[in-house]
C-alpha positions, 0 to 999 in steps of 0.5 A: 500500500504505501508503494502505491501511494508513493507512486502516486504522488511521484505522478502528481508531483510530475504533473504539479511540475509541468513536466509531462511531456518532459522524458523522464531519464532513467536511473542509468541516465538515459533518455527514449528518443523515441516514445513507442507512438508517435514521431515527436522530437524527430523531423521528417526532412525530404521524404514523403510523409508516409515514409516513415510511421510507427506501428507496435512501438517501432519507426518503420521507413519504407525506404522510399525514397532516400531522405532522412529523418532526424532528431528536433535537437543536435548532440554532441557527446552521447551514448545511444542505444537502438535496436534495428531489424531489415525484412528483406532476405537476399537483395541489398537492404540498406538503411543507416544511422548518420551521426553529427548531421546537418539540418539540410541535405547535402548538394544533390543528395538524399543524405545529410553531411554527417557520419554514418553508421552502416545498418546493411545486410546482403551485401558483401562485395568480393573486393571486400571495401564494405561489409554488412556487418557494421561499417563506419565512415564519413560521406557528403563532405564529412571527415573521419580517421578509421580506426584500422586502416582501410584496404583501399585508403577510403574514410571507412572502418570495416569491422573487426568481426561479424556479429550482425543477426539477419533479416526477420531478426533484432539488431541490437547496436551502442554508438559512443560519441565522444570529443569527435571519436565514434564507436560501435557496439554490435549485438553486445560488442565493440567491433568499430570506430573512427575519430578525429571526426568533422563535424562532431556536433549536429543531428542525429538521423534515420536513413531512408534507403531503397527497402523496408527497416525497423526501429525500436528502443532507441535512448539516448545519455548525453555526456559533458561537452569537450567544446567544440570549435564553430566550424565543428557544429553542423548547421541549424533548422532555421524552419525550412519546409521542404516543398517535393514529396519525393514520390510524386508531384503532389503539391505542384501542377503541371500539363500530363507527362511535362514532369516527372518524379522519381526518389527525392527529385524531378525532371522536366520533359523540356516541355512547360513550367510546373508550379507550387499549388500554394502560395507563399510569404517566404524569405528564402528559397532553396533549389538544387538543380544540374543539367546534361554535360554540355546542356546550353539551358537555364533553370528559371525559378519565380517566386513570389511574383519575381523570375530568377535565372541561373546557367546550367551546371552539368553538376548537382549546383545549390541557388539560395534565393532571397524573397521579400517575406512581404509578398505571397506567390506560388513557387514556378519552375520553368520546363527545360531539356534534362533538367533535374531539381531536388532539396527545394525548401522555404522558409 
């Protein structure tokens, strides 16, 4: 009896407190980042808004298309626990864990700047430069330094032994941050790491990535700061919506078989313009394009009733466009040869 009411009280002072809705840590320290019914504190990024969902206290991706989901806050030095499971049994079925990410996709990609936690089964090249096992390594512009040198001198960790359970089966991994070194724990074991890492502050993300996996579990401690330098923190959310389904063209309208959609990006058919289906008060417009090598177009964007024009790049090129937040308008991109767009955000 008196542990029921003690237990009550401990409720009753919590909600005295106004802090609910506040995680509570664990005696361990930790904290769930993910609370078994819904994706508050995660931001889904660039994927189409039933990429992701939650079913029997997992995050499910259905791993199209690629993009990510991240956490609402950065982290610097942590502990995180996870467990992961694929349901694919024999093709390639990838996803990831990216550590130290920034708010945006990189130029041209799905995926943020960050590093990456390998979560793969099915794949084990006969040259060896990647296993399924639990590969650590940098990718869009990050850095890292492996723990054991790579064969083919590539930012990448390969693991020390293989622990990693098959499809239909949990994964069970422990991920130490700490001062820019990274470790990985696989199924009870430390197996990898790397260090020197840049960025070693920023997002931690979920990767979308062509197939079907399971999240559950997942918590988090924070540790003491080891201060790092500005230019070792990823970039903030300053409210960017992303405007592409990455699906479909739901959301924008253009004459039948002008454009098309295909995983995160568009292409246009050389035809007419495909436009927002809403308008907006935007101070800034965000929009990756590239043209075919040699391509003599341009990518013409209008925005809040004013055109803006910029040369073909035969490489994934980012324009940032300031707009007037006074004014409200529809977002127009104008039809040409080969033209592909992606990462379009506002804010």
């Amino acid at each position: 009896m008196r542990r029921f009411f003690t237990a009550i009280a401990a409720v009753l002072v919590v909600q005295f407190n106004g802090s609910a809705a506040e995680p509570a840590k664990a005696d361990d320290g930790f904290v769930p980042l993910f609370n078994g019914t819904d994706l508050a504190g995660w931001h889904n990024v660039n994927c189409a808004p039933e990429t992701w969902s939650v079913k029997n206290n997992e995050i499910i991706t259905t791993g199209k298309p690629t993009g990510f989901l991240r956490t609402a806050k950065q982290y610097e030095n942590f502990e995180l626990e996870f467990e992961w499971m694929h349901i694919e049994k024999t093709k390639m079925a990838n996803s990831g864990l990216f550590v130290w990410g920034d708010a945006l996709p990189a130029v041209g990609t799905g995926y943020t700047r960050s590093i990456e936690i390998q979560v793969l089964l099915n794949f084990k090249p006969a040259d060896g430069w990647a296993t399924s096992e639990g590969d650590i390594f940098s990718i869009w512009g990050a850095k890292c330094k492996p723990d054991r040198p790579h064969p083919k001198g590539i930012e990448r960790c390969l693991p020390s032994e293989n622990r990693t359970k098959q499809a239909g089966e949990w994964n069970h991994y422990k991920v130490i941050g700490n001062n820019g070194v990274l470790k990985l724990h696989v199924n009870g074991k430390e197996v990898s790491g790397v260090s020197e890492c840049t960025p070693r502050k920023g997002y931690l993300a979920l990767e979308s990535e062509g197939v079907e996996c399971h999240f559950r579990n997942i918590k988090l401690k924070e540790l003491p700061s080891t201060n790092p330098k500005p230019e070792e923190i990823c970039t903030v959310d300053t409210g960017y919506k992303h405007l592409l389904e990455g699906l479909t063209l739901k959301g924008w309208k253009c004459a039948d078989g002008d454009w098309k959609a295909g995983d995160g990006a568009i292409r246009s058919a050389g035809k007419g313009s495909i436009t927002s289906e809403a308008e907006f008060s935007a101070s800034e417009l965000v929009i990756d394009y590239k043209f075919p090598a040699k391509s003599a177009g341009k990518l013409i964007v209008t925005a809040n009733g004013k055109a803006f024009e910029f040369p073909a790049k035969a490489a994934w090129a980012r324009e940032i466009v300031k707009l007037d937040p006074n004014m409200k308008g529809t977002i127009s991109i104008a039809g040409a040869e080969g033209l592909d767009v992606r990462n379009v955000f506002v804010r």
